[in-house]
C-alpha positions as CSV (number, residue, x, y, z in Angstrom):
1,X,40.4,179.6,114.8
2,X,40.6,182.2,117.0
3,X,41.7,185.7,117.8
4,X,45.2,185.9,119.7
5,X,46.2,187.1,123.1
6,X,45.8,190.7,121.8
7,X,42.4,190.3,120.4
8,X,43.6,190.4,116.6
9,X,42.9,188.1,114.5
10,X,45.5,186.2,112.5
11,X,46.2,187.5,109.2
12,X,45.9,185.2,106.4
13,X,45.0,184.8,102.3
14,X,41.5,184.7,101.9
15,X,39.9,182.7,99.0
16,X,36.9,182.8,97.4
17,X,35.4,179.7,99.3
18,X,36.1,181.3,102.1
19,X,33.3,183.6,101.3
20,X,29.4,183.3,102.4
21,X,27.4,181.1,99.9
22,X,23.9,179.2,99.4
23,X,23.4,176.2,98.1
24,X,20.7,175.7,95.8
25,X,19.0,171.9,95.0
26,X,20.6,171.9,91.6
27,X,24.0,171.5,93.0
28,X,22.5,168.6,94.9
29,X,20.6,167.2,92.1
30,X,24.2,167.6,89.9
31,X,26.1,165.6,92.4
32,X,23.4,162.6,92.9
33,X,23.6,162.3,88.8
34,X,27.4,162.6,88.3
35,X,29.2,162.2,91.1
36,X,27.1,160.5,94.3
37,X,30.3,159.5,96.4
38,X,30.9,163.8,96.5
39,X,27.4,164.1,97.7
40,X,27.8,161.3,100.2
41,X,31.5,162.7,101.3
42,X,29.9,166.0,101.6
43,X,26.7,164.6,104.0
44,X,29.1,162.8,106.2
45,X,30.9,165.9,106.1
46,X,28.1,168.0,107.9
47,X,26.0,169.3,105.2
48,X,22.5,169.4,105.9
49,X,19.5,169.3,103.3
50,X,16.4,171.6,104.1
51,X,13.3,170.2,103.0
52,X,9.7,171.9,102.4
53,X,7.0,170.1,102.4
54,X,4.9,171.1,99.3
55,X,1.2,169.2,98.4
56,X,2.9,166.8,96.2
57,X,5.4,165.6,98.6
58,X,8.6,166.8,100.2
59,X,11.0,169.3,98.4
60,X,14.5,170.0,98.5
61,X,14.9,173.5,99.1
62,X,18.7,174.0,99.3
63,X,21.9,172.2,101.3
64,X,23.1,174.4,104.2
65,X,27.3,173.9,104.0
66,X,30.1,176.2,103.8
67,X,32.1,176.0,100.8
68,X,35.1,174.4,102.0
69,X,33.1,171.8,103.3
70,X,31.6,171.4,99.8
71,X,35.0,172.1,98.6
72,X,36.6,169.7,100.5
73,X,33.9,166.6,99.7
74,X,34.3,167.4,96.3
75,X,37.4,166.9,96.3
76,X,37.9,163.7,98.4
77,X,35.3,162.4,95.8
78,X,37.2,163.1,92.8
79,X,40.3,161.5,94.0
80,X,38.8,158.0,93.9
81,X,38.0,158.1,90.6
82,X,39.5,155.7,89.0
83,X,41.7,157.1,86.2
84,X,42.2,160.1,87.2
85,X,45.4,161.8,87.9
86,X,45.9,165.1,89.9
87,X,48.4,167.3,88.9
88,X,49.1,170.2,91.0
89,X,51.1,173.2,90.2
90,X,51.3,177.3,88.2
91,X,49.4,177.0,85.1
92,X,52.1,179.0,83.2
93,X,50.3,179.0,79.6
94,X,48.0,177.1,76.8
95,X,50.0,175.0,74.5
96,X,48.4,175.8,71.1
97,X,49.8,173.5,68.0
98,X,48.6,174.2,64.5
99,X,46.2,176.2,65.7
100,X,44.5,174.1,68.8
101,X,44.8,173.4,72.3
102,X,47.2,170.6,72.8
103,X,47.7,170.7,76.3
104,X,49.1,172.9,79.4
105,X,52.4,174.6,80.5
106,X,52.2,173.6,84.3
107,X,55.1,174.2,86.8
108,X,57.5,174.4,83.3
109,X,56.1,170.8,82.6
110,X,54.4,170.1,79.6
111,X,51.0,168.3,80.4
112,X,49.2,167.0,77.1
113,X,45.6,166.9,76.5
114,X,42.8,166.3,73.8
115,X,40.8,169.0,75.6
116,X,41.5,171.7,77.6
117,X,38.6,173.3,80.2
118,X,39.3,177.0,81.7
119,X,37.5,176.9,85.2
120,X,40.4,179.3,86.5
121,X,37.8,181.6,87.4
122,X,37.0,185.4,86.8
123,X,40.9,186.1,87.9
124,X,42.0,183.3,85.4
125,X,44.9,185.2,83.8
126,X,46.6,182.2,81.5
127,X,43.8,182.8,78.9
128,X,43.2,186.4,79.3
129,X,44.8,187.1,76.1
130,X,42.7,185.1,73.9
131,X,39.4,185.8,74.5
132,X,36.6,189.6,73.8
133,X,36.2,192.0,76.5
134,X,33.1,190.7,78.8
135,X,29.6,190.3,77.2
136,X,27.6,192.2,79.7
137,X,28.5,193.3,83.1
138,X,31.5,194.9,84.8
139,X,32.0,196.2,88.2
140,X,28.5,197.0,90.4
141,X,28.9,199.7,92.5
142,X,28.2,197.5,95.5
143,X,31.2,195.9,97.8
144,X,30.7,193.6,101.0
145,X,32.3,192.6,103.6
146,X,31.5,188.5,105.7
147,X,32.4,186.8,108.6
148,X,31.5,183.5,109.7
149,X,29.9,182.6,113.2
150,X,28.7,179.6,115.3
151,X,25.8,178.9,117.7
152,X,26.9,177.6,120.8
153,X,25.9,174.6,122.4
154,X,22.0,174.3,122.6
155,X,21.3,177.4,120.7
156,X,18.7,177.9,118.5
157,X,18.4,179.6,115.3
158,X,17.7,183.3,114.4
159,X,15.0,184.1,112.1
160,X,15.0,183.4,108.0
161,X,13.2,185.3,105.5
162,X,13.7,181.7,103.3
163,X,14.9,178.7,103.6
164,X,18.4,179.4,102.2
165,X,18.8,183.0,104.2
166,X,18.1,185.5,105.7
167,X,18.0,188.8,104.0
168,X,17.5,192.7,105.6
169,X,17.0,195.4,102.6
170,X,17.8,198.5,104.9
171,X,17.6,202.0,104.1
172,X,21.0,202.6,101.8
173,X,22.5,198.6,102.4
174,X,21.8,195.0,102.9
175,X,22.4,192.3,105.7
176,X,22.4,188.6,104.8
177,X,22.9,185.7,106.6
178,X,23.7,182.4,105.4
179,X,22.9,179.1,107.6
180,X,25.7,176.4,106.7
181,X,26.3,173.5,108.8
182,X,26.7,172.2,112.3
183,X,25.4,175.3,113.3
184,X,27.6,177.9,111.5
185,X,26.5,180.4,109.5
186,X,27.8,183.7,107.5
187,X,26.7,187.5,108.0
188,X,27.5,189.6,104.9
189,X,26.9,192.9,104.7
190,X,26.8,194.4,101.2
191,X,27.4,198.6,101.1
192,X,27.5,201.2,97.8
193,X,31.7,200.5,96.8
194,X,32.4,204.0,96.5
195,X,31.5,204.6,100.5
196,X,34.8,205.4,101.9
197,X,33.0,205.3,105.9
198,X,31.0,201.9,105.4
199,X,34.2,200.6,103.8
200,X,35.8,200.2,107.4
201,X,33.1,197.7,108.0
202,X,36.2,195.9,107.6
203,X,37.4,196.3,111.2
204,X,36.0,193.9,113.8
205,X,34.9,196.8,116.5
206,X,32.9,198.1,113.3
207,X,31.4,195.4,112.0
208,X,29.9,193.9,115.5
209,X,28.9,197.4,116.4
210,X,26.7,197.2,113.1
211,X,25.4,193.8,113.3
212,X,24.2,194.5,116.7
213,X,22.5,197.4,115.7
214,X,20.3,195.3,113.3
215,X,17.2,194.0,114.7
216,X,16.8,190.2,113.5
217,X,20.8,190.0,112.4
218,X,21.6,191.1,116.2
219,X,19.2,188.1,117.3
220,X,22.0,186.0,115.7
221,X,25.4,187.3,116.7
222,X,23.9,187.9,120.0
223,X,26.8,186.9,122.7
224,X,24.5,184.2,124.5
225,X,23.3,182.5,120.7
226,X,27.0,182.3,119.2
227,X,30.5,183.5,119.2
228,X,32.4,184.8,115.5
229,X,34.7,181.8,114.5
230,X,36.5,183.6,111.2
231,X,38.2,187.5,111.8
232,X,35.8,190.1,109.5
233,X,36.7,189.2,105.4
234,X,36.0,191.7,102.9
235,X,35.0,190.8,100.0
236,X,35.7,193.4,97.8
237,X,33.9,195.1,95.2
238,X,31.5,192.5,93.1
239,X,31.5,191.9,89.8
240,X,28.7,190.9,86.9
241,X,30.1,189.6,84.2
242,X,29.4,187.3,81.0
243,X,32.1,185.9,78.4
244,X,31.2,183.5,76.1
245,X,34.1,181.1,74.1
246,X,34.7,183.3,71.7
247,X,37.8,185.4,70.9
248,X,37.8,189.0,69.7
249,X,36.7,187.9,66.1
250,X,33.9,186.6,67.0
251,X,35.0,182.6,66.4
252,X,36.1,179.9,68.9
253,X,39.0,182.1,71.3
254,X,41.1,178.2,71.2
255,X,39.7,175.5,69.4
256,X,40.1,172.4,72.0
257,X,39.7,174.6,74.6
258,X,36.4,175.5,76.5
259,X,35.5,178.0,79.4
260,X,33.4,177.0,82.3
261,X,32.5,178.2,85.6
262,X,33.2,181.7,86.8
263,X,35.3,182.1,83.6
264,X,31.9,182.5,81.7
265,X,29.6,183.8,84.4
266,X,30.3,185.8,87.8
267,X,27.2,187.7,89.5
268,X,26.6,189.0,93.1
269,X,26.0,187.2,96.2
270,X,22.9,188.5,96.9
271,X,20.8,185.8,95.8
272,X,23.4,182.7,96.1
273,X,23.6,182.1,92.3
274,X,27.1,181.6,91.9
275,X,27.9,177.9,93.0
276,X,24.9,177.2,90.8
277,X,25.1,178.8,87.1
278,X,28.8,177.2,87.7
279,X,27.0,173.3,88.2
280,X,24.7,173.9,85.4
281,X,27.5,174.9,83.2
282,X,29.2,171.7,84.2
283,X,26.2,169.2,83.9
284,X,25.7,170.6,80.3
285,X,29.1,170.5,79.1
286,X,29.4,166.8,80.2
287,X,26.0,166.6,78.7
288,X,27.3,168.0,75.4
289,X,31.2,166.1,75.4
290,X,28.9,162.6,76.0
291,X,26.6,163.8,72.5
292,X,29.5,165.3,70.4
293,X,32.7,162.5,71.1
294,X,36.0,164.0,69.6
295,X,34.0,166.5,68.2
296,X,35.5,169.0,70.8
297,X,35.0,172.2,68.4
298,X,30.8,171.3,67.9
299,X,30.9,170.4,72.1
300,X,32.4,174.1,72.5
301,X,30.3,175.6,70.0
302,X,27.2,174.2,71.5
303,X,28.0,175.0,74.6
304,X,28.7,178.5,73.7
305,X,25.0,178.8,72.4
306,X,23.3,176.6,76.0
307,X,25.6,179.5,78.1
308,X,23.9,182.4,75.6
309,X,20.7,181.2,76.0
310,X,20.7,179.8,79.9
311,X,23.2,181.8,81.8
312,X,24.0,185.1,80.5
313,X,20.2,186.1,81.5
314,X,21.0,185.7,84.7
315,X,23.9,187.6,84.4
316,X,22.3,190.4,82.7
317,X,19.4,190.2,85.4
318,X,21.7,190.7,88.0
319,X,23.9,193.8,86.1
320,X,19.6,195.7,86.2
321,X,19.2,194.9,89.8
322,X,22.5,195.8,91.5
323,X,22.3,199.0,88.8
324,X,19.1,199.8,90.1
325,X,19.5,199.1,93.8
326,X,23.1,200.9,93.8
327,X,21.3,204.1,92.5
328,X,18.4,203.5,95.3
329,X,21.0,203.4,97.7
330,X,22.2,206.5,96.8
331,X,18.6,208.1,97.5
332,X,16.7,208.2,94.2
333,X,13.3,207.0,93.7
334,X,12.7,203.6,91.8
335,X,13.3,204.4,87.6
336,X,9.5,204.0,86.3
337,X,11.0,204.8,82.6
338,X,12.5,202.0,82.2
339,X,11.3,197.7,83.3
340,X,11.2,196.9,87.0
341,X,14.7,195.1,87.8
342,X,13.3,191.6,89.2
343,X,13.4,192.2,93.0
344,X,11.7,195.4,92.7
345,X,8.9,193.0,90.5
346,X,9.3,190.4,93.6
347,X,8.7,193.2,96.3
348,X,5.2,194.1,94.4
349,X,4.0,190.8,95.0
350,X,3.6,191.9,98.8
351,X,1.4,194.7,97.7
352,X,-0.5,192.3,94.9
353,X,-0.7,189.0,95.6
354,X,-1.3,188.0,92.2
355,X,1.9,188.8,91.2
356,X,3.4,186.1,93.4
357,X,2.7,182.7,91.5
358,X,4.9,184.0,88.8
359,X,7.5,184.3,90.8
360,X,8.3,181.1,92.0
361,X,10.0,179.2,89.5
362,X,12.3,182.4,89.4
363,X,13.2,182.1,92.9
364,X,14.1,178.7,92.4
365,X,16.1,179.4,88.8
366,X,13.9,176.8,87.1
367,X,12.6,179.6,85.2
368,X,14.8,182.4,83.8
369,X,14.3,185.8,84.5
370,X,12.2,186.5,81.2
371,X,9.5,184.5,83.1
372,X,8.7,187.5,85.0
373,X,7.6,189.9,82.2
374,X,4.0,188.2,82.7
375,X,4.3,190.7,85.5
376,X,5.8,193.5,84.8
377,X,2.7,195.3,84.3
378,X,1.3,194.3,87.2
379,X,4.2,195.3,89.5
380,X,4.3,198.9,87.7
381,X,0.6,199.5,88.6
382,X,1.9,198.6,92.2
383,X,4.4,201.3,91.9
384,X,3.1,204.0,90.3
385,X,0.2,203.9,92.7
386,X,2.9,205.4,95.0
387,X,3.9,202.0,97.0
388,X,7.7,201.8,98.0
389,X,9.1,198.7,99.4
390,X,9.2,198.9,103.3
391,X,12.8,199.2,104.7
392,X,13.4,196.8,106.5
393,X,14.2,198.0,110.5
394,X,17.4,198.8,111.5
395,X,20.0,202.4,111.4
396,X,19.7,203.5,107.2
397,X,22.9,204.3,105.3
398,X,24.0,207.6,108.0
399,X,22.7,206.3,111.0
400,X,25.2,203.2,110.2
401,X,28.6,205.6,109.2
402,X,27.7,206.9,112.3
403,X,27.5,203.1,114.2
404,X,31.4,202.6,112.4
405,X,32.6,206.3,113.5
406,X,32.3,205.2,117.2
407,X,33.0,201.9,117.0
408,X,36.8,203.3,115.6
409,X,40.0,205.4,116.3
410,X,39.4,208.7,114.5
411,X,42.3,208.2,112.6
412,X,40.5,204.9,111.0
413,X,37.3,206.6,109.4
414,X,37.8,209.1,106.7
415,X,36.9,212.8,107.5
């Protein structure tokens, strides 16, 4: 893709896997176990594995790919199952017969089933109506906007802060790049929602003016080290949000019907959880349908209490952190009244090293996020010594409104 003869870009739909995202081992590990013809599709596809070598022997640390390219393996792979049938087409409605989930209204066609699995998403609309409000969560005060590049021939790399990413915490926003593969790679940048300036971030002029104003993010779109391959995607404001399978009275919202994927759990970008909450969800509920048989209600039921118990802490971590970081933004001091959000307890460890071991299996969601209460006292000694997080270099929240200002048409940026 590429811009046309008067240097716009073509306007199309953008999706969600459209979108920046990192790929965390688990979704490897998922694939290998379930489905190993979508993990070998989705190799031969491009995808690369990134290894760390650790004293007991090499680790996987995460897959670099775009989404459609896992999208798109996942895909091919599913189709050659033997069995299986594909049915595309508008999910008009649930059919519900004495009481249960009997099937789906697709296209006006009645399509029968024992069981029926939601993974329409957070915009899933054909359900809606049966389930509680959300859990936890709601909008974040934080909005972002991506676009995906590609090194040119014989380019190397920029610089990572980790194997999946890079990350900048600037002075009032955040820069992220994710490496995907055959040398492509996203740059999101992630502003306070309400930001009627930084919202034209949107515009190509803008957004390059910004990224080249980033030391380390500038070493990447640098004209000699790559060239933009996608026009500038915004991606909205983010969400948080956790709902279990329950309806508003607190029992199953469908019997024979279960929720899975971003249906139960949506969370921010920032540290590439989404793909992967969504593959544990689905390892467990195959995990649960294999234990329970027909027993669809006990499968659902049980899954409801795994999703409790494993995802909706991640959700809820996510809902302190982009609470916390939105008010930061917006100039106040880091909230010693209340516990540490976790990357303000991950930041410490820089000051105290000690606090750094605990962190780990967090980073690599093998632990959940009540794994680092161990050192929450630790990291609010660290703070109320004084110690702030360094920004990281680059223009802070004015300096940048003041980047998009002259990179546009005064009629573009509000007054």
């Amino acid at each position: 893709p590429g811009p046309g003869a008067d240097g716009s870009w073509p306007r199309r739909g953008v999706m969600q896997f459209h979108h920046a995202h990192g790929f965390r081992p688990q979704i490897a590990q998922a694939l290998e176990a379930e489905l190993p013809a979508a993990m070998q599709q989705w190799l031969a596809a491009g995808a690369e594995p990134v290894w760390m070598d650790l004293p007991s022997g090499p680790v996987l640390a995460c897959v670099r790919s775009r989404r459609e390219t896992f999208e798109r393996a996942l895909r091919a792979a599913v189709l050659a199952v033997p069995g299986l049938q594909l049915r595309q087409g508008h999910a008009d409605a649930v059919i519900s017969r004495a009481g249960r989930a009997a099937g789906l209204r697709v296209g006006g066609r009645e399509v029968a089933a024992d069981l029926v699995i939601d993974a329409s998403g957070r915009s899933g609309r054909v359900t809606r109506g049966l389930r509680g409000p959300a859990a936890s969560g709601g909008p974040c005060g934080i909005a972002y906007v991506d676009r995906t590049y590609q090194l040119l021939p014989g380019a190397e790399p920029g610089p990572l802060t980790s194997p999946i990413a890079w990350q900048a915490d600037l002075d009032g926003y955040q820069a992220i790049i994710f490496p995907h593969e055959r040398g492509l790679f996203s740059v999101l940048l992630a502003r306070p929602s309400r930001d009627p300036v930084l919202a034209q971030l949107r515009h190509e002029p803008a957004f390059t003016a910004a990224c080249r104003a980033i030391p380390g993010l500038a070493d990447w779109v640098s004209p000699g080290r790559s060239r933009p391959v996608s026009p500038v995607r915004p991606g909205g404001p983010l969400l948080n949000a956790y709902r279990g399978q329950a309806g508003p009275d607190g029992r199953l919202a469908l019997p024979g019907l279960v929720f899975a994927g971003d249906a139960v759990a949506t969370t921010t970008p920032t540290f590439g959880r989404g793909i992967t909450t969504t593959v544990l969800q689905v390892t467990e509920l195959l995990r649960l349908i294999d234990e329970h048989g027909a027993d669809t209600d006990a499968a659902a039921a049980s899954f409801d209490r795994w999703c409790a118990a494993r995802i909706k802490p991640w959700v809820d971590d996510h809902v302190r952190m982009d609470e916390a970081a939105a008010r930061r933004w917006a100039g106040q001091d880091v909230d010693l009244s209340r516990p540490l959000p976790s990357d303000l307890v991950l930041a410490a460890a820089a000051a105290d090293p000690v606090i750094f071991p605990a962190c780990t299996g967090y980073l690599a969601m093998t632990s959940l996020p009540s794994s680092l209460d161990a050192v929450q006292a630790r990291a609010r000694a660290v703070y109320s010594t004084g110690w702030r997080p360094p920004f990281a270099p680059g223009p802070d929240r004015g300096e940048l409104a003041g980047i998009v200002r002259a990179a546009l048409p005064a009629e573009l940026v509000p007054a």
